[in-house]
C-alpha positions as CSV (number, residue, x, y, z in Angstrom):
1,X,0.0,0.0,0.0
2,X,1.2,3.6,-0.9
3,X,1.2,6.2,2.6
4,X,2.8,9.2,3.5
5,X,5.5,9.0,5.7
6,X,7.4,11.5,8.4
7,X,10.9,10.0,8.6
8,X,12.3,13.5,10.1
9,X,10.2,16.8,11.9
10,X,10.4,19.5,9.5
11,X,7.9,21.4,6.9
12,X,5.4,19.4,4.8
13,X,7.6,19.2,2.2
14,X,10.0,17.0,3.9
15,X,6.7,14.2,3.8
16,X,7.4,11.5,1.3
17,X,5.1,8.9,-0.2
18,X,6.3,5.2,0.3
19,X,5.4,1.3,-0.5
20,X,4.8,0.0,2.3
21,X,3.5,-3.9,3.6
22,X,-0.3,-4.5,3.8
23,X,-1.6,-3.6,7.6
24,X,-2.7,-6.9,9.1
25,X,-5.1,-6.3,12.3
26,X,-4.4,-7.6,15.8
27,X,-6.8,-8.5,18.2
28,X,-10.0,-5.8,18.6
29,X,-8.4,-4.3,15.7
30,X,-9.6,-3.1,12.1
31,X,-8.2,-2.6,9.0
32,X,-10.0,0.1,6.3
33,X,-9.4,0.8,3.2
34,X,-9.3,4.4,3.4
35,X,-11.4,6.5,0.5
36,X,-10.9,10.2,2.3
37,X,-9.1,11.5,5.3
38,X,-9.5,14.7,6.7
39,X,-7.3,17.5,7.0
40,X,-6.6,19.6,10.4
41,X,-4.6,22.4,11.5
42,X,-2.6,19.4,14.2
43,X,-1.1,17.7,11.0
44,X,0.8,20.8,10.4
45,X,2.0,20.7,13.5
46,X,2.2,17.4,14.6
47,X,4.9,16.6,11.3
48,X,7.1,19.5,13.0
49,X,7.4,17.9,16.1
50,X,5.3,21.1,17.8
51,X,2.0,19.5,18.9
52,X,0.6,18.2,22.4
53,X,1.5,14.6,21.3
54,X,5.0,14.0,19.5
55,X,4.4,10.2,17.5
56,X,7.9,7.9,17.2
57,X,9.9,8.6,14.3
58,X,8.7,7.4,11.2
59,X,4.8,7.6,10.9
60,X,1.9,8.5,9.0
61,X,0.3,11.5,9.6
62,X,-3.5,12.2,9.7
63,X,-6.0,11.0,12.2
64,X,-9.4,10.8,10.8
65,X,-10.9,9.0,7.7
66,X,-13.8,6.7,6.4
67,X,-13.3,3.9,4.1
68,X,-14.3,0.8,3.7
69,X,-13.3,-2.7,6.3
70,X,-10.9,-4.3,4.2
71,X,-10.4,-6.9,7.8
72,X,-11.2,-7.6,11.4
73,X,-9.1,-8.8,14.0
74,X,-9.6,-11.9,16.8
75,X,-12.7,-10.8,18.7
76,X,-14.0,-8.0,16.9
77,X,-17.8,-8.5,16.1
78,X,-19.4,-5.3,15.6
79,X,-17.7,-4.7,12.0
80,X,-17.4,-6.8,8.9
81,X,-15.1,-6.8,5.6
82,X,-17.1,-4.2,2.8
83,X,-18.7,-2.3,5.6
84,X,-18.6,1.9,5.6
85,X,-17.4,3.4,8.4
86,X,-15.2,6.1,10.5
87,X,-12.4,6.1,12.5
88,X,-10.5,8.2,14.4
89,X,-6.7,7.5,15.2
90,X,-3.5,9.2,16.8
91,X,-1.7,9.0,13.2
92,X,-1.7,6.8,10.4
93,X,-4.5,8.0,8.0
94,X,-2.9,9.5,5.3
95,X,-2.7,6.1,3.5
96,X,-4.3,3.9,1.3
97,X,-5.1,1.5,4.4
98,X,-5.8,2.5,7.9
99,X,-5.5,0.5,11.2
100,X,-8.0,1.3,13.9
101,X,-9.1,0.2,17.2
102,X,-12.5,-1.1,17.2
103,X,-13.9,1.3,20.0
104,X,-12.4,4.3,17.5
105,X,-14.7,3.2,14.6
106,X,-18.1,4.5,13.8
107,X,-20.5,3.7,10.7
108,X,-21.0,5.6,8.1
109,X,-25.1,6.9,8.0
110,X,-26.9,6.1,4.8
111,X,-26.6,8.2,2.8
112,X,-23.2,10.0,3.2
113,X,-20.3,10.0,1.4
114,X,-17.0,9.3,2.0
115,X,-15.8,12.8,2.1
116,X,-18.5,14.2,4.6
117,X,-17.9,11.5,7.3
118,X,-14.0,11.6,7.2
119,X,-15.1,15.7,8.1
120,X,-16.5,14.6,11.5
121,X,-14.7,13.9,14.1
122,X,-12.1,15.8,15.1
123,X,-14.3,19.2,14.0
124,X,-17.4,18.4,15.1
125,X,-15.9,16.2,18.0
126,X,-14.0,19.2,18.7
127,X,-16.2,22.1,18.9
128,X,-19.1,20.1,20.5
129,X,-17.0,18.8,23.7
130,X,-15.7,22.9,23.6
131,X,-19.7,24.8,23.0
132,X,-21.5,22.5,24.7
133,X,-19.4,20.2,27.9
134,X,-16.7,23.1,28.4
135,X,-18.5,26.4,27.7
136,X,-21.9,24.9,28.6
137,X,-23.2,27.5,25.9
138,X,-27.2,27.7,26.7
139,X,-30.3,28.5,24.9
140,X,-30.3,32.0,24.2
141,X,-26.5,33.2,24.9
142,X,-24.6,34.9,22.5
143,X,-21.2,33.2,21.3
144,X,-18.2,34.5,19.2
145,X,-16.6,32.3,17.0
146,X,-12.8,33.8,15.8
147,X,-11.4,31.7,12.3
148,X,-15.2,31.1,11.8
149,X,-14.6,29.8,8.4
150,X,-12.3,26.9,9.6
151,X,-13.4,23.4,10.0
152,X,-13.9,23.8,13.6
153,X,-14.9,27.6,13.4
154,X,-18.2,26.2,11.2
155,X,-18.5,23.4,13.1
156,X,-18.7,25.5,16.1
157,X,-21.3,27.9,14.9
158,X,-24.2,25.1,13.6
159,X,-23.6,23.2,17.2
160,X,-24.5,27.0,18.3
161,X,-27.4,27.1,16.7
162,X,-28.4,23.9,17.2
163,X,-28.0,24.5,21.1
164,X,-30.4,27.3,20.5
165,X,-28.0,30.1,20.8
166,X,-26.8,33.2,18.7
167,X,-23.9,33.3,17.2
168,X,-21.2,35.9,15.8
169,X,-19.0,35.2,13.0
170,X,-15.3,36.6,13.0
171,X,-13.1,35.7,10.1
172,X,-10.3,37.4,7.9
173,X,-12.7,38.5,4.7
174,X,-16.0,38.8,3.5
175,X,-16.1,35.9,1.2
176,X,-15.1,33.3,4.3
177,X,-18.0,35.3,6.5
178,X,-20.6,34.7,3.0
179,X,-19.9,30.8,4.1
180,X,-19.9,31.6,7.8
181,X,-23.8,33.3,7.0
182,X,-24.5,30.3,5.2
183,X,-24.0,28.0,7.9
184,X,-26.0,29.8,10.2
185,X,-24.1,32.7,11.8
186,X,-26.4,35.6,12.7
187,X,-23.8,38.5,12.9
188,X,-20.9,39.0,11.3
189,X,-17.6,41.0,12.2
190,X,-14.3,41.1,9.5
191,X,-11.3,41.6,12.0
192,X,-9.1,42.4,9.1
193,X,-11.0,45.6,9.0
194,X,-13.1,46.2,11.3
195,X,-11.5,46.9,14.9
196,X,-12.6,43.7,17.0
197,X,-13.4,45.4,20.1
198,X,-15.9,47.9,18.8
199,X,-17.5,45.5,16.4
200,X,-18.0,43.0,19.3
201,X,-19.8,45.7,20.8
202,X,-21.8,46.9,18.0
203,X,-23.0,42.9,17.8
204,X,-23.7,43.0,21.2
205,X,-25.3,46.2,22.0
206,X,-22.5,46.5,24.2
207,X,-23.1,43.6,26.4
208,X,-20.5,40.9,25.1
209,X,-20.5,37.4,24.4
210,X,-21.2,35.2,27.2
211,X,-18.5,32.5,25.3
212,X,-15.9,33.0,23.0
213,X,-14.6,30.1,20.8
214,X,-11.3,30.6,20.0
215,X,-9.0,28.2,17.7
216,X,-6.6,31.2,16.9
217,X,-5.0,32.8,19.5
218,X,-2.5,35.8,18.9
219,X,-3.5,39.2,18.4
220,X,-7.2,38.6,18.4
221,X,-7.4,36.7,21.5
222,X,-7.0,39.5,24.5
223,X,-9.6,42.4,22.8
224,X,-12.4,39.0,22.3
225,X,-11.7,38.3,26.4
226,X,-11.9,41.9,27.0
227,X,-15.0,41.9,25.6
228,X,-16.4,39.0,27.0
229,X,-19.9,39.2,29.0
230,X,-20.3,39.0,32.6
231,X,-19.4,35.3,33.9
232,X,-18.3,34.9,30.2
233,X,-16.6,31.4,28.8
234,X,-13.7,32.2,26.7
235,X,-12.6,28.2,25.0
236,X,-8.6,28.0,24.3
237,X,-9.2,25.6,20.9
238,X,-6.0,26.1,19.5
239,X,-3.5,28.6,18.1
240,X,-3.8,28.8,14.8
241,X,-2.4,32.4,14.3
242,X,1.2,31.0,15.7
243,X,1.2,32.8,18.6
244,X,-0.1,31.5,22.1
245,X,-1.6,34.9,23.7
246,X,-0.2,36.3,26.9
247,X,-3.6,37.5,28.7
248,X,-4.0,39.7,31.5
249,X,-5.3,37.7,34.8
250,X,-7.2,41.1,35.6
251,X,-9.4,40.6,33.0
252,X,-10.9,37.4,34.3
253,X,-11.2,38.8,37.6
254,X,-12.6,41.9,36.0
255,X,-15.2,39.9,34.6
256,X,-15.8,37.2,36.7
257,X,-14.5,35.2,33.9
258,X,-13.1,31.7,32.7
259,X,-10.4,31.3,30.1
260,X,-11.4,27.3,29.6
261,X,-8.6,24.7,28.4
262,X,-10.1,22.0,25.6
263,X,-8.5,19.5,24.6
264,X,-10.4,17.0,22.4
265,X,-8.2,14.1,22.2
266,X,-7.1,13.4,25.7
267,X,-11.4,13.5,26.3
268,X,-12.0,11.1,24.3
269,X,-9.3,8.8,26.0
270,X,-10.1,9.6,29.3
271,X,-13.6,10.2,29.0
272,X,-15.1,7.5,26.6
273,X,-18.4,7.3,27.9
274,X,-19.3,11.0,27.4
275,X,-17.1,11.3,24.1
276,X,-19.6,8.3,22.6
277,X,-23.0,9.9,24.1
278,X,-21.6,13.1,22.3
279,X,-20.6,11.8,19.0
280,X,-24.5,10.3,19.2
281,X,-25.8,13.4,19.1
282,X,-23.7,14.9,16.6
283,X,-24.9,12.2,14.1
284,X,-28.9,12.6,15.5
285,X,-28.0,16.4,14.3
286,X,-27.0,15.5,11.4
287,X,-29.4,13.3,10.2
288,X,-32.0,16.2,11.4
289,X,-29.8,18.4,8.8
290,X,-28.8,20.8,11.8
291,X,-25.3,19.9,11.0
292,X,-23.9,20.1,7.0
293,X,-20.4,19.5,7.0
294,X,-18.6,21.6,4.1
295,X,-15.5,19.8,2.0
296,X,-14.3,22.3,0.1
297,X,-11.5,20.7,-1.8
298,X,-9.4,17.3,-2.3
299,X,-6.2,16.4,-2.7
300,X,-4.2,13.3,-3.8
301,X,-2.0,11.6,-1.6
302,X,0.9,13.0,-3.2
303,X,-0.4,16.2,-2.8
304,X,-0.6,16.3,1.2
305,X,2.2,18.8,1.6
306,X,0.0,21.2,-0.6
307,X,-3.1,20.5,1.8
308,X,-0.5,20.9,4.4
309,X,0.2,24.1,3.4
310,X,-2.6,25.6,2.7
311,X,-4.1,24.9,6.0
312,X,-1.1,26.9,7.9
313,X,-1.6,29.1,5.0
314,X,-5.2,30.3,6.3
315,X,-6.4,28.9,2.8
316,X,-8.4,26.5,3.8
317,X,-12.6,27.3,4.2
318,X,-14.6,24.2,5.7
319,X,-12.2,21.0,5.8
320,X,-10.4,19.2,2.9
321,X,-9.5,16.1,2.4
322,X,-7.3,13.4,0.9
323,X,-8.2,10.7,-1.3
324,X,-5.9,8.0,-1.4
């Protein structure tokens, strides 16, 4: 089978594609072959040797895909070979097979293609464990979404809605907010020209948000939090913009404020129970049609450094994906 391969941390273009031996599964273990695999802001750093979790020396980057069971290992029951499903791993999905374990594999709902339900997890996982566990966003709140045109950023917005809230839309230009307004976002703010502060407050009538989802960090992080509602939520997603903010503690206690840590991979490990109830009612949204994941481009397997690149590039609106 054909896979891309880290041999060294550096830049995507270091990745290389190799031949490798067909994945055999061990016991409570699955083999898929993979037909798309989502792309996330991690891989970028996770092949530089900058993210939470640092995999051994060589691997296969990418951690979510749907394909098709190509084999089951001993004791493994709930799957068969030529079933459609999802799976979620720590690396290894940029490949033309994928080994999971079986408690990290979903099926695919009827209906939906390959590309949609390798678009799940991490996003949807992601943002729904932040908007609705960590930030408990409730019926009728307001919530501001920075890099609202991102896979998580959309993501985050049509849990909003679905959780009965309102939600703002922050994003770098007008044709990213166009698809942020499609996806539900009630108000929208350009922080590339508009000054974040005062257009917060225009959204707000001067209140505030009472949570702010943030997966980009740097410059735009410390005039959302000072902006933030009264016992306000603000949700640390990630740091897209490369810089991780150094924030004022007074403006927590100011507020009465949280600044909230999420972190959607060690949940799911240490919290499996609550990580399966959630993905459950991810897919009952979207078979309601609350949720519409958007793919907005693929890429050959021999193109993952491109895909790499344009997702540090800020290119990227919605997810993309991979097609081995």
């Amino acid at each position: 089978m054909k896979a891309v391969r880290c041999k060294d941390w550096g830049p995507p273009e270091s990745l290389e594609v190799a031949e490798l031996p067909d994945l055999a599964p061990g016991p409570g273990e699955v083999v898929v072959d993979v037909r798309a695999a989502g792309v996330n802001f991690p891989d970028v750093l996770t092949v530089q040797g900058k993210y939470q979790y640092r995999p051994e020396l060589p691997f296969t980057p990418g951690n979510e895909f749907a394909g098709v069971v190509r084999a089951i290992g001993p004791g493994v029951t709930a799957y068969a070979p030529g079933q459609a499903v999802i799976g979620f791993t720590r690396t290894g999905a940029f490949a033309e097979q994928a080994l999971a374990p079986l408690e990290s594999l979903l099926p695919v709902p009827d209906g939906m293609d390959f590309d949609t339900a390798a678009a799940i997890t991490l996003t949807y996982g992601t943002s729904y464990h932040a908007v609705a566990d960590r930030g408990a966003l409730q019926p009728g709140e307001t919530m501001l979404v920075l890099g609202a045109a991102g896979g998580v950023g959309l993501a985050a917005i049509e849990i909003g809605k679905a959780l009965g809230a309102r939600v703002i839309a922050a994003a770098s230009s007008d044709e990213k907010l166009a698809v942020c307004k499609d996806h539900g976002a009630d108000a929208l703010i350009n922080y590339e020209r508009e000054d974040l502060r005062e257009a917060i407050k225009a959204a707000t009538g001067g209140r505030g948000p009472d949570v702010v989802y943030d997966p980009v960090g740097g410059r735009y992080s410390e005039p959302a939090l000072r902006s933030i509602a009264w016992r306000g939520r603000h949700l640390v997603v990630g740091f897209a913009a490369g810089e991780i903010p150094r924030l004022p503690w007074n403006l927590m206690l100011l507020k009465g404020a949280s600044v909230v840590g999420v972190f959607w991979g060690d949940f799911t490990r240490k919290e499996p129970a609550a990580h399966a109830a959630a993905m459950r009612r991810l897919m009952d949204w979207m078979a309601e049609g609350k949720l519409r994941p958007l793919v907005s481009k693929r890429y050959a397997l021999e193109e993952t450094a491109q895909a790499l690149n344009d997702m540090a590039g800020r290119k990227v609106v919605g997810k993309v994906v991979i097609a081995p």
